[in-house]
N, C-alpha and C positions, 0 to 999 in steps of 0.2 A: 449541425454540420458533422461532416464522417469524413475522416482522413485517413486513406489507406496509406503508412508509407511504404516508401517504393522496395525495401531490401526484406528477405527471409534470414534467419540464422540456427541451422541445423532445424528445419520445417516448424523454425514457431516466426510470426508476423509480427507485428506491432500494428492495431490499430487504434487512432483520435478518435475518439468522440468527446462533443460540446453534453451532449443531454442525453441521459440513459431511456431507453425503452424500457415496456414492461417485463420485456423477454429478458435484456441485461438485467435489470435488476432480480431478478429470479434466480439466475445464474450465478450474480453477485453474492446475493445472501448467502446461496451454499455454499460458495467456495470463501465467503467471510465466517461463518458459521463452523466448516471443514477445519478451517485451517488456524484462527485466531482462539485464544482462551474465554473457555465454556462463557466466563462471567460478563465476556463481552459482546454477546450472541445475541440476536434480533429473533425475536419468534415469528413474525410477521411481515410483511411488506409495508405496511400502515409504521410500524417500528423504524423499520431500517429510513422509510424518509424520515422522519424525525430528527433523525441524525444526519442527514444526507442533504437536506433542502436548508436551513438555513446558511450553509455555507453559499460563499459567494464566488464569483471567478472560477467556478469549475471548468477541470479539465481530467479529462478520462482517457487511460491508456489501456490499452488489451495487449495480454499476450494470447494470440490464436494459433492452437498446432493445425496440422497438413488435414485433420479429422471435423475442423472448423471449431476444435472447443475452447472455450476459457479457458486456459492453463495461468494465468495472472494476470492481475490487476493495478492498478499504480493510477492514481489521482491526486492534482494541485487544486489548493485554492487560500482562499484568500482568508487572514482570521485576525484581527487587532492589526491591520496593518502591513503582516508579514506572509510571507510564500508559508506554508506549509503545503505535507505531503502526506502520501499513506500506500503501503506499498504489499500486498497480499501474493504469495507464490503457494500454487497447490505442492503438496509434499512431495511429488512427482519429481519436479524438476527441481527441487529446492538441492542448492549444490552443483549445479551444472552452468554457471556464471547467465544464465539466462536474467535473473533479478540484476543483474549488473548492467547489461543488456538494456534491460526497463529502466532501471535509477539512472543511466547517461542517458537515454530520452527526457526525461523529467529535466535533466540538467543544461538540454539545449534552448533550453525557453525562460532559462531562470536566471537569476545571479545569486540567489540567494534562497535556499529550502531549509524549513525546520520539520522536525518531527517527534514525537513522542513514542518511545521506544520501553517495551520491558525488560530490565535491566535483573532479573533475576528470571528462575525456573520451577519455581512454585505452584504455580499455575495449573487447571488441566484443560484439553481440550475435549470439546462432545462425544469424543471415542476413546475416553480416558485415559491418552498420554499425557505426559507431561508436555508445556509449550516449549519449545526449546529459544528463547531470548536470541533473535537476530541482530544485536549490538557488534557483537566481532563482524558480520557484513558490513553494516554502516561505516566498518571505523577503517573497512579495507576501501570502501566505498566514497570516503575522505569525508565523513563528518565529523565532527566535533562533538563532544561531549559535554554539555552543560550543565555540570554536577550541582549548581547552585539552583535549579531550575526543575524541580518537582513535579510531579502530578501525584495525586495519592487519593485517590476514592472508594467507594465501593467494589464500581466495575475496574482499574487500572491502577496499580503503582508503578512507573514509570519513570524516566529522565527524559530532558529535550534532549536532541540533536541536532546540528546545526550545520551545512553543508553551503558555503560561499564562494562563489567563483575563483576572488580573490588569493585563497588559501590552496587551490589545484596544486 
């Protein structure tokens, strides 16, 4: 199912979708590939489900400009129980409250969103900047920070974040 909503906000959209196309996911990958740190980058279509398919409860949000492109991304689903999110802005518009825009859509349908977040700037991305750590959004974005609550692998060293109706 495809949900247009109904407002524009300086010529970008928001559209739902339940199930990605072959053409979204295409789309998807570069601007996950573009934009996220090199180490977390999908060479493949075959890759990126891997990652993409066993979550459950998905929910897909676009940001579309007036030229009909993906300018970002934002998706909820389901993992141990809890809302989690994941939320991609091309460098473009990064800075111009449009991810803000996106993260209060994710926030009409939830009560409660976690995410995992890179909390440092170590990193590089595929056109060898450094990644620049979107924590200080989250935190203007009202999440919470779960210092006790890790990720540390190969591909990410990160913090949870945790963002609750209750705490607005």
């Amino acid at each position: 199912m495809t949900k247009e909503l109904k407002f524009k906000f300086n010529f970008i959209k928001i559209v739902e979708r339940e199930i990605l196309s072959d053409e979204d996911k295409e789309v998807l990958l570069q601007l996950w590939n573009n934009e996220y740190a090199q180490k977390l980058n999908y060479q493949t279509i075959d890759e990126f489900d891997v990652y993409l398919d066993p979550l459950t409860e998905k929910q897909h949000y676009f940001l579309i400009n007036d030229e009909g492109k993906t300018k970002g991304w934002a998706f909820t689903f389901l993992r141990d129980g809890e809302d989690w999110f994941a939320i991609i802005l091309d460098k473009e518009i990064q800075g111009t409250g449009k991810g803000s825009l996106l993260m209060n859509e994710l926030k009409k349908n939830k009560e409660d969103l976690n995410g995992w977040v890179v909390d440092h700037e170590n990193n590089v991305k595929q056109n060898k900047e450094f990644y620049k750590s979107p924590l200080l959004f989250y935190i203007k974005n009202g999440f919470t920070i779960c210092a006790e609550t890790r990720i540390e692998n190969q591909k990410m060293s990160g913090v949870k974040i945790n963002w609750n109706i209750q705490n607005k």
